[in-house]
N, C-alpha and C positions, 0 to 999 in steps of 0.2 A: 357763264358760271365761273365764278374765281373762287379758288381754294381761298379758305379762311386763313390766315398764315398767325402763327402764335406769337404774339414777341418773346414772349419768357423763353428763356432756351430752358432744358434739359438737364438738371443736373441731378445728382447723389447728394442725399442729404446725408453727413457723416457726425451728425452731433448724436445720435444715440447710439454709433458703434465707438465715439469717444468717452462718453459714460459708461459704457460696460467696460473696457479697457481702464480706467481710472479706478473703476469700482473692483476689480480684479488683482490690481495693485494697489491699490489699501489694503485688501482681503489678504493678501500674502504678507504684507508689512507687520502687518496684527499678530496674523499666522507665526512670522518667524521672530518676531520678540518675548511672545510666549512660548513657546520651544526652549528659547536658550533660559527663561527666569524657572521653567521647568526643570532645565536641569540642575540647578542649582537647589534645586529643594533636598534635603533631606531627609531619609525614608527607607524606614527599615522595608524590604519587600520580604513574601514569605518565598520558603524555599521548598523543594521538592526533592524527592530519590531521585535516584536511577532513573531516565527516562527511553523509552524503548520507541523503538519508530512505529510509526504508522503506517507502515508498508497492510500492499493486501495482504489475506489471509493465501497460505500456497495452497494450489488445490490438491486433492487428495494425491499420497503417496502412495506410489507402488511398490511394496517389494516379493520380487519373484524368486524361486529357486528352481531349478534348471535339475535336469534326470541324473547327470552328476554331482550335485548339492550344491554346485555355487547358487552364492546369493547374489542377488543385484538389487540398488536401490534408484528407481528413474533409470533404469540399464545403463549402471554404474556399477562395476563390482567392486564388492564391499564385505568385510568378515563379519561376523555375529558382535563381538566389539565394537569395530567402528560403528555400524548400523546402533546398538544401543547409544553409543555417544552422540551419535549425529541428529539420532531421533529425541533425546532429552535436550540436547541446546536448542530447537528447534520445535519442540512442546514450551519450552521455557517463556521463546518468542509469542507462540501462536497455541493457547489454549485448547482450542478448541479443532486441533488438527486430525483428519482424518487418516489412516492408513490401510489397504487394502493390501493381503497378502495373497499370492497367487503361486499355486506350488502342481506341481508334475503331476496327472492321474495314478502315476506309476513310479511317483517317485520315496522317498519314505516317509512314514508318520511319524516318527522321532525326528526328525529336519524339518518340517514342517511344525511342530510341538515346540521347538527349541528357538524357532524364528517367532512363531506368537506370541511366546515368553519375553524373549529379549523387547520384543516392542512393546511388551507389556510392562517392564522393568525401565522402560526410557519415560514412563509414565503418561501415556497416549493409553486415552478413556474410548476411542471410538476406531475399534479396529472391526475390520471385514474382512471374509474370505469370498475371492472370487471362486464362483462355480459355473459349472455349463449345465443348462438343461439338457436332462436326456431326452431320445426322438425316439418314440415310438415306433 
């Protein structure tokens, strides 16, 4: 029994990965001639404001007051001023920003009153107060 032996050797046919290659450099040729007759066109484009980023939206704000009245915003301390300023540049960005304010069982309702105000006055439509369930 003798192996059938092949004459034809073995090879790689390379003529269809030469047409794709040929075809790929025409394709960019075409490409980069209209490009540059592109830019030569003239053309009024329209224009637009002020544009604001597309950042996320930041998730809800905390601000707390403490058994001595400081304020904190993210446990950053901050005065009823700055806290208005930082919350209107920052409603400005993010429309639809939430605020939660969180204040001492024991600490006073007029500091409390003056803090809801102030974020009320930065122009923030969706404020909350944190509360604890009582336990029976």
């Amino acid at each position: 029994m003798s192996k059938r032996q092949n004459s034809e050797d073995v090879t790689i046919n390379l003529t269809p990965m030469i047409d794709v290659v040929f075809l790929l450099v025409i394709f960019f040729m075409v490409g980069s001639k209209f490009s540059e007759a592109e830019s030569r066109i003239k053309v009024n484009v329209p224009s637009v404001g002020e544009m604001k980023s597309l950042a996320r939206v930041p998730d809800e704000r905390v601000v707390a007051i403490a058994v001595d009245g400081t304020i904190t915003l993210d446990e950053s301390p901050i005065t009823l001023d700055q806290l208005t300023r930082t919350l209107q540049s920052e409603h400005a960005n993010y429309p639809g920003m939430r605020v939660a304010v969180r204040g001492e069982a024991s600490g006073s309702v007029q500091q409390m009153v003056e803090v809801l105000h102030a974020v009320r006055v930065a122009g923030v439509d969706q404020i909350g107060i944190a509360t604890q369930r009582m336990r029976r």
